[in-house]
C-alpha positions as a Markdown table, in Angstrom:
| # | Residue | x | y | z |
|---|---|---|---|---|
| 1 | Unk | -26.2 | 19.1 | -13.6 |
| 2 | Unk | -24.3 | 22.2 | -14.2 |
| 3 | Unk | -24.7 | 24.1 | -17.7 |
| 4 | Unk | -21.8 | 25.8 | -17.5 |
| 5 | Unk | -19.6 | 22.7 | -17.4 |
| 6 | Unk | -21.3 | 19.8 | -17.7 |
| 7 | Unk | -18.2 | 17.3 | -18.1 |
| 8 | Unk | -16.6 | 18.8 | -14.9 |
| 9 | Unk | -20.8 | 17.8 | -13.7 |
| 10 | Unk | -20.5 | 14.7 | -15.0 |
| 11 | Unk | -17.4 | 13.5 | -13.3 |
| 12 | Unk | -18.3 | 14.9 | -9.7 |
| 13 | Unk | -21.6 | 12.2 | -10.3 |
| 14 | Unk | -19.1 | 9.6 | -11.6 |
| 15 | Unk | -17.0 | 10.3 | -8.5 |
| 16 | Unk | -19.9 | 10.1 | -6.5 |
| 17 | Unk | -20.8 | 6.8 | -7.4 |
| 18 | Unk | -17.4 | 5.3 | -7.5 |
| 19 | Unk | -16.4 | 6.7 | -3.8 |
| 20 | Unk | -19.8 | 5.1 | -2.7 |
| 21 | Unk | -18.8 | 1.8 | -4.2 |
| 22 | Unk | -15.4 | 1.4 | -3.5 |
| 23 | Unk | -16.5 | 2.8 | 0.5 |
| 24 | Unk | -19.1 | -0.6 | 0.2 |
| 25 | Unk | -15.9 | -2.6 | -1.1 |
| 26 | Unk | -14.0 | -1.4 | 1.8 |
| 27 | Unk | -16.4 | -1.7 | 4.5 |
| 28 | Unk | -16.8 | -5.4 | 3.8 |
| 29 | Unk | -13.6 | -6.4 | 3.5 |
| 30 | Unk | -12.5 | -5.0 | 6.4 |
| 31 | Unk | -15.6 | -7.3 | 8.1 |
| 32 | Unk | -14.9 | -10.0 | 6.3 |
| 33 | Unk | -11.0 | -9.8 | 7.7 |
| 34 | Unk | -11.7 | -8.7 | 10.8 |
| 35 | Unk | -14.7 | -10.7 | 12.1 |
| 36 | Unk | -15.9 | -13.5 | 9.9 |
| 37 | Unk | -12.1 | -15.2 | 8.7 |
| 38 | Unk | -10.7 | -15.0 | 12.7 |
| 39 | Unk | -14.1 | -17.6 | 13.4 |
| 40 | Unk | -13.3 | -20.1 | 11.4 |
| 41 | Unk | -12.0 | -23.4 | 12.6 |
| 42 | Unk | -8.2 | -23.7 | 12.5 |
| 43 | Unk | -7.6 | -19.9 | 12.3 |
| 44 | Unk | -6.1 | -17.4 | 14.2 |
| 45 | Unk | -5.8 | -13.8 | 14.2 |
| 46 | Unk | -1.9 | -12.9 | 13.4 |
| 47 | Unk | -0.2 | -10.1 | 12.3 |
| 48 | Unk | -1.6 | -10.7 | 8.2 |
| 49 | Unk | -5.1 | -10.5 | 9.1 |
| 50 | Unk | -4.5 | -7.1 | 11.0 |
| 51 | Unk | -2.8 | -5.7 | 7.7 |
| 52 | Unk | -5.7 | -7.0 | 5.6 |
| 53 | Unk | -7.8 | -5.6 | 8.4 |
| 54 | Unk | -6.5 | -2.3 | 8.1 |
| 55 | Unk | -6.3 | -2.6 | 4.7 |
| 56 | Unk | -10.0 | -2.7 | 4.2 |
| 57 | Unk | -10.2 | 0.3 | 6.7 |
| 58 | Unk | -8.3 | 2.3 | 4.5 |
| 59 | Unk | -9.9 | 1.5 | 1.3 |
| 60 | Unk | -13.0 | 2.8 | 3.1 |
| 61 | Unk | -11.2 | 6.2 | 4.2 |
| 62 | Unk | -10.3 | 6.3 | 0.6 |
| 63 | Unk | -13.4 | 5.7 | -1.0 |
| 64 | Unk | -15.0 | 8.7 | 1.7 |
| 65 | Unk | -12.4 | 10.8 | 0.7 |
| 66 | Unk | -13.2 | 10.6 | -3.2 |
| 67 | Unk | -17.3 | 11.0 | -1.9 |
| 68 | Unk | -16.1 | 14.2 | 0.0 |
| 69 | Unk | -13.8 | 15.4 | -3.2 |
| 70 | Unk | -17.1 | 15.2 | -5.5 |
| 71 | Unk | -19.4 | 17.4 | -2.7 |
| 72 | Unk | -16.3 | 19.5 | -3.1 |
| 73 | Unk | -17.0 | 20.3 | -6.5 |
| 74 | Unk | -20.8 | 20.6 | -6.5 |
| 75 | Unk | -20.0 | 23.3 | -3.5 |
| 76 | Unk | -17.9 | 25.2 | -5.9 |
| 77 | Unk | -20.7 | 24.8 | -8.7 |
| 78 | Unk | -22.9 | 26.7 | -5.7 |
| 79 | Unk | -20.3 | 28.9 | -5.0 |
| 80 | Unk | -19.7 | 29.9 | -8.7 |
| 81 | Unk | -23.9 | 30.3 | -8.9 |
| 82 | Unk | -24.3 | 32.5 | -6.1 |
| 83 | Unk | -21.9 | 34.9 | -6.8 |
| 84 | Unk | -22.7 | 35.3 | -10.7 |
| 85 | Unk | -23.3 | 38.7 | -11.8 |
| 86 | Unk | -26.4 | 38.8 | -14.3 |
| 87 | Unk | -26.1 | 41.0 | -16.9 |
């Protein structure tokens, strides 16, 4: 946790935890879609399951891309630390 700014802190962790989750969300609906619905009896994989399949994909690229945003500011937090000038 930052001292300096603990809100902008805060909401990296909160980030953090959300990108982890929705990644989760993503990752299993997109295996749900794409391998567990196609088995079942009387189904076929059509052009709707490949959108919802790709949907799920990009949910997870989302979700790694709101993780990557929140290392983004804790880098910045070490940037800002290691270039302080103590007076």
């Amino acid at each position: 946790m930052n001292k300096r700014f603990p809100v902008l802190s805060s909401l990296s962790n909160l980030l953090k935890i959300v990108g982890w989750l929705v990644v989760v969300a993503g990752v299993l609906y997109a295996v749900y879609e794409g391998i567990i619905e196609p088995t079942q009896p009387n189904h076929r994989f059509d052009s709707g399951d490949l959108f919802q399949l790709l949907s799920g994909v990009g949910i997870g690229l989302f979700g790694l891309v709101t993780v990557a945003f929140s290392e983004l500011i804790g880098v910045l937090f070490a940037i800002e630390e290691n270039t302080r000038i103590e007076k």
